[in-house]
C-alpha positions, 0 to 999 in steps of 0.5 A, spaced: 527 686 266 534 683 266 536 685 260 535 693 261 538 692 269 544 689 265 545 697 262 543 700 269 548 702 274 545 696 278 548 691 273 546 684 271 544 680 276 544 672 275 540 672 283 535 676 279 535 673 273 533 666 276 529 669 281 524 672 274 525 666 270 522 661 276 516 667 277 515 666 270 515 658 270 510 658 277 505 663 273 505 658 266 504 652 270 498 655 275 495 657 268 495 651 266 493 648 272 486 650 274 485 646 281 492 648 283 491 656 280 484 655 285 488 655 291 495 659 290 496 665 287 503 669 286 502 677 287 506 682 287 503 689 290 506 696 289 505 701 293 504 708 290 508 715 294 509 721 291 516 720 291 517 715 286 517 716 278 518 709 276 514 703 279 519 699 274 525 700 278 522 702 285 523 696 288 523 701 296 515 699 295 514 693 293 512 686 295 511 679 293 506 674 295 504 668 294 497 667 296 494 660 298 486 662 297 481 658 302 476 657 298 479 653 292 479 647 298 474 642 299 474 643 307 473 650 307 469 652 301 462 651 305 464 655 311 466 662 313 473 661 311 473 661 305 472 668 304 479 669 307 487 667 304 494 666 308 499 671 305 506 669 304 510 675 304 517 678 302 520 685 301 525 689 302 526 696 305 533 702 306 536 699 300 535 705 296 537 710 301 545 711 303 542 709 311 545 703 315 537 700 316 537 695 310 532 690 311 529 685 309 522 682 311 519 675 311 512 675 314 506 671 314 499 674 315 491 674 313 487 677 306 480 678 306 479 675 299 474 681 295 473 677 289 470 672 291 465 676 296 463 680 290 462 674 285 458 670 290 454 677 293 453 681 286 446 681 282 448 684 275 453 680 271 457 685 267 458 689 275 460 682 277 466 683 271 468 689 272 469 687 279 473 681 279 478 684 274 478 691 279 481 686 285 484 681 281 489 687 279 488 691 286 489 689 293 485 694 299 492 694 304 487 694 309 484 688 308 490 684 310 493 683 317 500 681 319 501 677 323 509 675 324 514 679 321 521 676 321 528 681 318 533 678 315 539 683 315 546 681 314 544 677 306 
């Protein structure tokens, strides 16, 4: 990604090029780390709009997320909890446009966790697949509730 950024009007970013290796590093060591992969996840969610045409560079509509799943835990995998994830969220807005609201946005919030509901709750195993790859790549937005949203402005 950094390297095609390197030849772009943006320009070659050290920030950024941290920021994908750690990303990368975070991905290998969850999946070599089951039980640890069990209650985190790290996501990134895109937001479709017709004005953009390339979801590679358009970084207006994305978030990064990292998810700490309540059914991987001992204490909550017997109860109702389970069903649900705490969200830890950044993204950023206004820094495509030529306007003086850029913003960057810290939140926290809770995730309704269709995964595991459809694989608890579901009869025919082929369904079941289809199912869990459709919502491992796809989050519904409103399933997710914010709670407490923080900009940061002046970075």
């Amino acid at each position: 990604m950094e390297l095609g950024d390197s030849f772009s009007d943006f320009g070659f970013s050290y920030e950024d090029l941290i920021a994908n290796t750690l990303g990368s590093a975070i991905g290998y060591y969850l999946y070599r780390n089951p039980e640890l992969s069990r209650k985190i996840d790290i996501r990134w969610e895109y937001g479709l709009h017709r004005e953009s045409n390339d979801f590679t560079t358009d970084y207006e509509n994305t978030k990064y997320i990292v998810a700490l799943k309540l059914n991987g835990f001992e204490t909550t995998r017997k109860n109702f909890l389970k069903h649900f994830e705490i969200h830890f969220g950044y993204y950023a807005r206004g820094f495509d446009e030529a306007i003086d609201r850029k913003e960057r946005n810290l939140y926290i919030g809770i995730g309704l966790n269709l995964t595991d509901l459809f694989r608890r709750y579901s009869y025919k195993k082929t369904a079941i697949r289809r199912q869990q790859l459709f919502l491992n790549m796809y989050r519904y937005p409103v399933l997710i509730l914010s709670i407490k949203r923080i900009i940061i402005n002046n970075l």
